[in-house]
C-alpha positions in Angstrom: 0.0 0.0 0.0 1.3 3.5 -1.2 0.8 6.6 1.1 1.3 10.3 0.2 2.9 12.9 2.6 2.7 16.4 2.0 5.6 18.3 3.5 6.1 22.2 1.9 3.7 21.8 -1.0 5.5 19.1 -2.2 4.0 15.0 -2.1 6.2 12.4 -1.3 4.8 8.9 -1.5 5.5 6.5 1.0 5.3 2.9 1.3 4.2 0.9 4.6 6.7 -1.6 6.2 5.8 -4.2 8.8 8.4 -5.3 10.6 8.8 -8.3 13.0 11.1 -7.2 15.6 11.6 -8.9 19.3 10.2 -6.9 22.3 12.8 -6.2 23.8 14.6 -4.4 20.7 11.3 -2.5 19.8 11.3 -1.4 23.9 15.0 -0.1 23.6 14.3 1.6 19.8 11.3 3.1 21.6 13.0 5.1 24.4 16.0 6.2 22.4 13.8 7.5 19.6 11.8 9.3 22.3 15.1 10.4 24.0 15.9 12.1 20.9 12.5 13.9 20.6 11.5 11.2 17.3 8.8 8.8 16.6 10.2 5.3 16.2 8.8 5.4 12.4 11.4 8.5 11.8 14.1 7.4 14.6 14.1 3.8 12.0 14.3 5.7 8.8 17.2 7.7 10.2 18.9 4.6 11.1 18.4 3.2 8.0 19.9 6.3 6.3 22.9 6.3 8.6 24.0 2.5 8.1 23.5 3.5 3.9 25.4 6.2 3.9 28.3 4.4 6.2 28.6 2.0 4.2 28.6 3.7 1.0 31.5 6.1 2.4 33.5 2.9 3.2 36.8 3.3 0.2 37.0 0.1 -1.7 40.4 -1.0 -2.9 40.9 -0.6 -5.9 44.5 -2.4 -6.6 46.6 -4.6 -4.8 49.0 -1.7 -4.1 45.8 0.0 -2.4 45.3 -3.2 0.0 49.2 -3.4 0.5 48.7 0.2 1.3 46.3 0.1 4.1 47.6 -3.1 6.2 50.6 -1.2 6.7 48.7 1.9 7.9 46.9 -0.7 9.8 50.2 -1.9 10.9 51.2 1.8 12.3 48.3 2.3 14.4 49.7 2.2 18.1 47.9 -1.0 19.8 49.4 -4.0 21.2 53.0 -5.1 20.3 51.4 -8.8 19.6 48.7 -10.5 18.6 47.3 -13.0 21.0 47.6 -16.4 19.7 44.2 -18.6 19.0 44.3 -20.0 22.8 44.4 -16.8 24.6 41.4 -16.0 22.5 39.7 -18.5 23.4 41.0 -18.1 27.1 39.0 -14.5 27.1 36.1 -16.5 25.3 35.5 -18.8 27.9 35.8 -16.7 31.2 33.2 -14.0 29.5 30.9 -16.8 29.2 31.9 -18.1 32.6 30.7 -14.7 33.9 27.7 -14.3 32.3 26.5 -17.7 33.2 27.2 -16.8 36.9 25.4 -13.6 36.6 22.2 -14.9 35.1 
């Protein structure tokens, strides 16, 4: 089903979207869409817009030279002087879901 809007003179049409979302999620999208003085319909749409327009800034590479090029930028950026091997990940893995367990 189509809708029109008027805003300025001008009519926009817009469609209807149902969306099947968990309660908890639509709760949380609720109060932050109030928080920021929106109705969830507009506070979505924004969102929508955002994730778009982040991706479609994102640079693709464009030679091999450009992804040569940004793992050693990457490589420059001050963070630790190692990477943990596999285990230690999986060290960090289990003890988060150690602590949520107990917590629950």
């Amino acid at each position: 089903m189509i809708h029109t809007h008027s805003c300025e003179g001008v009519v926009h049409a817009m469609a209807r979207v149902q969306l099947i979302i968990p309660d908890e999620d639509r709760d949380r999208f609720v109060r932050q869409a109030r928080g920021e003085g929106l109705t969830l319909s507009a506070w979505l749409r924004a969102a929508a817009r955002e994730r778009l327009e982040n991706r479609q800034r994102a640079d693709r590479f464009t030679s091999p030279a450009a992804v040569e090029a940004f793992f050693l930028a990457c490589d420059a950026l001050e963070g630790p002087e190692r990477e943990p091997d596999w285990d230690e990940h999986l060290s960090v893995i289990a003890e988060s879901r150690r602590r949520s367990l107990a917590g629950t």
